[in-house]
C-alpha positions in Angstrom: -18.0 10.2 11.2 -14.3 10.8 11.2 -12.4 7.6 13.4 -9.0 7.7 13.7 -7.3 4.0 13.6 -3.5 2.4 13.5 -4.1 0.7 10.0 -6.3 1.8 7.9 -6.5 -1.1 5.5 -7.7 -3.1 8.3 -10.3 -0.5 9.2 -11.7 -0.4 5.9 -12.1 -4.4 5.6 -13.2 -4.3 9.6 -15.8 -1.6 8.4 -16.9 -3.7 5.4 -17.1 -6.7 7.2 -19.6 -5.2 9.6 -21.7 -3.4 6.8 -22.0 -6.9 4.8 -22.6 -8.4 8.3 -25.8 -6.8 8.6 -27.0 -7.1 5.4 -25.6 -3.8 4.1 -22.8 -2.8 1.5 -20.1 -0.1 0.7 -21.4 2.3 -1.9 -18.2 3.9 -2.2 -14.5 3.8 -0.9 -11.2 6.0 -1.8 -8.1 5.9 0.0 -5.0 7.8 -0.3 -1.7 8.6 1.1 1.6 6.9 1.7 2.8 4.7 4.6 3.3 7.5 6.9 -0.3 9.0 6.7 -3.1 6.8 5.1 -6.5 8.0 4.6 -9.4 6.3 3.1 -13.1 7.8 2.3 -16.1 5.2 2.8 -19.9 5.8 2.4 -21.6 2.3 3.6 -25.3 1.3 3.1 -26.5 -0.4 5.9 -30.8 -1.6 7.1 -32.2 1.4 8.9 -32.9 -1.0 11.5 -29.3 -1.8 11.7 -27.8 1.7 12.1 -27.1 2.5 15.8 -25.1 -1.0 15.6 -23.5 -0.4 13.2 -22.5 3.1 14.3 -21.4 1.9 17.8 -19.3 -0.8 16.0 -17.5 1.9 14.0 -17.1 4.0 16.4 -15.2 1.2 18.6 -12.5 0.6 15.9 -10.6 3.8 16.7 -10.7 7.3 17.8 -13.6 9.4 16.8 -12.7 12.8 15.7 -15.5 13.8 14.7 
């Protein structure tokens, strides 16, 4: 999913912090850009049991795009 958010840094360690949370982990992260426009790129791991929190909990950190 795509989520639009003010800082992006924060996202990513919110995003973690969830992932962990539940037992889960980030397989991979990249971020890029300057101060104006920062992106970053995450795939997290999370128990399948675990998912649709997770997802909600992403979702509510921003605007999702797509």
């Amino acid at each position: 999913m795509s989520v639009e958010v003010l800082d992006v840094p924060a996202a990513s360690a919110r995003v973690r912090a969830i992932a962990e949370g539940v037992g889960g982990f980030v397989e991979q992260l990249s971020s890029y850009g300057d101060d104006e426009f920062k992106q970053s790129s995450m795939t997290v791991r999370v128990p399948q049991d675990e998912f649709f929190s997770v997802f909600e909990q992403i979702k509510a950190l921003g605007n999702v795009q797509n």
